[in-house]
C-alpha positions in Angstrom: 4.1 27.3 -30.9 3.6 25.8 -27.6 4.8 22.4 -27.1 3.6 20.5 -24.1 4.2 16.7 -22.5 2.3 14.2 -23.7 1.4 12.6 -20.4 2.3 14.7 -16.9 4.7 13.4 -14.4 3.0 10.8 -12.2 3.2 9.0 -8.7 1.9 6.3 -7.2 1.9 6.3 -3.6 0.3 4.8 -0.2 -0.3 5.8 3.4 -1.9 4.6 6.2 -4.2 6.8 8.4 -5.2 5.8 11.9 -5.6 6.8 15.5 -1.7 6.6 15.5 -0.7 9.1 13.2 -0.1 8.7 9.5 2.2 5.8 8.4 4.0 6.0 4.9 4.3 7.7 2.4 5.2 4.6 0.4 6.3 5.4 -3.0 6.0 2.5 -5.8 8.8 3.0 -7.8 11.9 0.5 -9.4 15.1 2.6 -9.6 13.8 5.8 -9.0 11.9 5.9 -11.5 7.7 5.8 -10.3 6.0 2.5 -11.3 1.8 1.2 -11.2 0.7 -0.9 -8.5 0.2 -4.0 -9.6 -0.3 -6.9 -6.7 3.1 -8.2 -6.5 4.2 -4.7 -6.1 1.1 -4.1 -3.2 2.2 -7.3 -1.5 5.8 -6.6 -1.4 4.9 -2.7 0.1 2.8 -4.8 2.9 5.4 -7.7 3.5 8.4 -4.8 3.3 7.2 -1.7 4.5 4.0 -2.0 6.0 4.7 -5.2 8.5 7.9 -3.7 10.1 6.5 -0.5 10.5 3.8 -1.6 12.4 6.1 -3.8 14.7 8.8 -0.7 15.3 5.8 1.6 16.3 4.5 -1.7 18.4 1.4 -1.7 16.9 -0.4 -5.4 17.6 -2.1 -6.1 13.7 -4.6 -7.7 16.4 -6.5 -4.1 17.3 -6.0 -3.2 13.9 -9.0 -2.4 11.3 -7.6 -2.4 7.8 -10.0 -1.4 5.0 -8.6 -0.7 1.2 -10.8 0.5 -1.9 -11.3 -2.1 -4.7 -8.2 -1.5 -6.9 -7.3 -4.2 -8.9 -3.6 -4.6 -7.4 -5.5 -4.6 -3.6 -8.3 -7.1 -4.4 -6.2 -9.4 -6.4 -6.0 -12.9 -5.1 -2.7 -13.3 -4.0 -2.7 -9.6 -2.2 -6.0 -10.5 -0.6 -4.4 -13.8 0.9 -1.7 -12.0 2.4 -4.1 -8.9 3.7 -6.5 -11.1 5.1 -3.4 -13.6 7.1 -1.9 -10.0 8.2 -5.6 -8.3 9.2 -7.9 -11.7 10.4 -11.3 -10.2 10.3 -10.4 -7.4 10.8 -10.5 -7.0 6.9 -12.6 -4.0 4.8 -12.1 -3.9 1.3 
């Protein structure tokens, strides 16, 4: 007898890929312990970790082109509101 996991370790994680070089990995998790993306979580990754990363590599959001697929957690209102003040048309998604 054999006995296997009934659901395989997961992660949820984010990066950013650009003419600068690669920015993240960010990796959603609470306590260690990995978590989904929902949007509050997406918002907080771009308010906390995405924002000041850009600023300590000086990287002006204005010459920035931001595109994101159409998860749920990146195409919610609330994330879209803070994408869109972060990334004025300069917004794919």
């Amino acid at each position: 007898m054999h006995e296997r996991p009934l659901h395989s370790p997961q992660v949820t994680v984010w990066c950013a890929i650009g003419k600068v070089g690669v920015i993240g990995p960010y990796f959603f998790e609470e306590n260690g312990i990995t978590t989904t993306a929902n949007s509050a979580r997406y918002i907080d990754m771009m308010n906390n970790f995405l924002e000041p990363e850009l600023r300590s590599r000086r990287i002006n959001n204005q010459y920035v082109l931001f595109q994101q697929d159409g998860a749920t957690a990146h195409t919610a209102r609330a994330a879209m509101a803070v994408v869109r003040a972060m990334f004025p048309d300069r917004l794919i998604s």
